[in-house]
Steps between C-alpha positions, in 0.01 A plus 500: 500500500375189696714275240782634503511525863439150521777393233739766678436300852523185332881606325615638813399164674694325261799725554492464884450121482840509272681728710429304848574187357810672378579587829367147697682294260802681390606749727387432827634104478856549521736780665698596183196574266366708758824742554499515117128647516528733708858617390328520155227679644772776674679526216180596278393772744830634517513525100147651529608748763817618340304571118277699751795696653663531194836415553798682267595176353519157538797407623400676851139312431681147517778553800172637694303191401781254577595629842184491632424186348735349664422643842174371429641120408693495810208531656270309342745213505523558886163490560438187305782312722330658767132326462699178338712499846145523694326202287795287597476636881147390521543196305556245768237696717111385583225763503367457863569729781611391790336608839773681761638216683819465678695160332734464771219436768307206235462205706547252234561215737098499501463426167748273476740648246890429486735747450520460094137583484502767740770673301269447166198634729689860599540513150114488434437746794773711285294538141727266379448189306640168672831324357374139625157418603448465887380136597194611757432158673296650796166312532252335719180246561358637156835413279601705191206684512593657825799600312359672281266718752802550715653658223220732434470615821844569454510749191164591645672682798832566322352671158403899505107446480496110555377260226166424607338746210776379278285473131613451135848535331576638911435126640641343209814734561564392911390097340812544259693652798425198729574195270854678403598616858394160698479118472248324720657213707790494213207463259417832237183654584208478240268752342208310541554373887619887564151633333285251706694543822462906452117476448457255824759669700307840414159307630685405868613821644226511778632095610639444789824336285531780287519733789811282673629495190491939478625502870809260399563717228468827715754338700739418240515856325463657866204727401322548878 
């Protein structure tokens, strides 16, 4: 009994491992193969039900079978333009919520942004993806690297949650979403600076710089 429970698990593993793969690779990978599954699948259970019911012949068998499948491509086919329409509606969108704030009352005059790159900034604040980087030139005795913290604070304040515990594939994620969304001093931000400026940026928050720098940045999004 013990073997052939054991060769019984091991055929049904190798029947499930077929069948997903079936379904990762083949079906679930494009739009059309998946509507043809599951009209396929229908159409079985309707032949299934019908030798069940016992239908008088099969002429009334088939008109049943092909008006409901049909009801059921229509919508199948309008579900998949459906989920198609929402990966292209999320498509130019980042993954970070946005904290409440009112974008008419932004005093961008504080951080020094012109009106191009305030227009690309709404558009962050939005969910949405930028259409040309904004050129953040702000800075002060420390150089770039005040930049850099500036722009933390930034995010830090603006970001559902901050990014102080951002770790992982999370950090990586608002890294990516800096160096395509801003240029530093007309110059493209850097991985490596960004990942050293996070870590010493993250050390500062009880200085008495990095505090002006959170009250600036309290004034700019108006958060009292």
């Amino acid at each position: 009994m013990e073997n052939f429970i054991q060769i019984s698990a091991k055929a049904l593993a190798q029947l499930r491992s077929g069948f997903n793969y079936f379904l990762e690779e083949k079906v679930q990978t494009n739009s059309t193969n998946s509507i043809l599954f599951l009209l396929s699948i229908f159409v079985l259970f309707l032949l299934s039900f019908s030798l069940i019911l016992g239908f008088p012949n099969i002429a009334q068998i088939l008109i049943i079978i092909a008006v409901l499948a049909g009801i059921m491509l229509v919508i199948l086919v309008g579900l998949a333009i459906y989920y198609e329409s929402n990966r292209h509606l999320t498509k130019g969108h980042h993954n970070f919520k946005i904290e409440p704030i009112n974008k008419n009352r932004i005093r961008f005059d504080l951080i020094q942004l012109d009106k191009a790159s305030q227009k690309e900034f709404i558009r962050l604040m939005r969910g949405k993806r930028v259409n040309q980087r904004i050129n953040f030139t702000m800075g002060n005795k420390s150089g770039d690297s005040a930049n850099h913290k500036i722009l933390f604070v930034l995010f830090d304040e603006l970001l559902v949650g901050g990014i102080q515990d951002l770790a992982g594939e999370r950090k990586q994620y608002f890294f990516d979403l800096l160096m395509e969304s801003f240029l530093m001093n007309n110059a493209p931000l850097k991985a490596s600076t960004l990942k050293t400026s996070f870590s010493a940026w993250k050390g500062d928050q009880e200085k008495i710089n990095s505090r002006n720098q959170r009250k600036l940045i309290k004034q700019v999004l108006r958060k009292d």
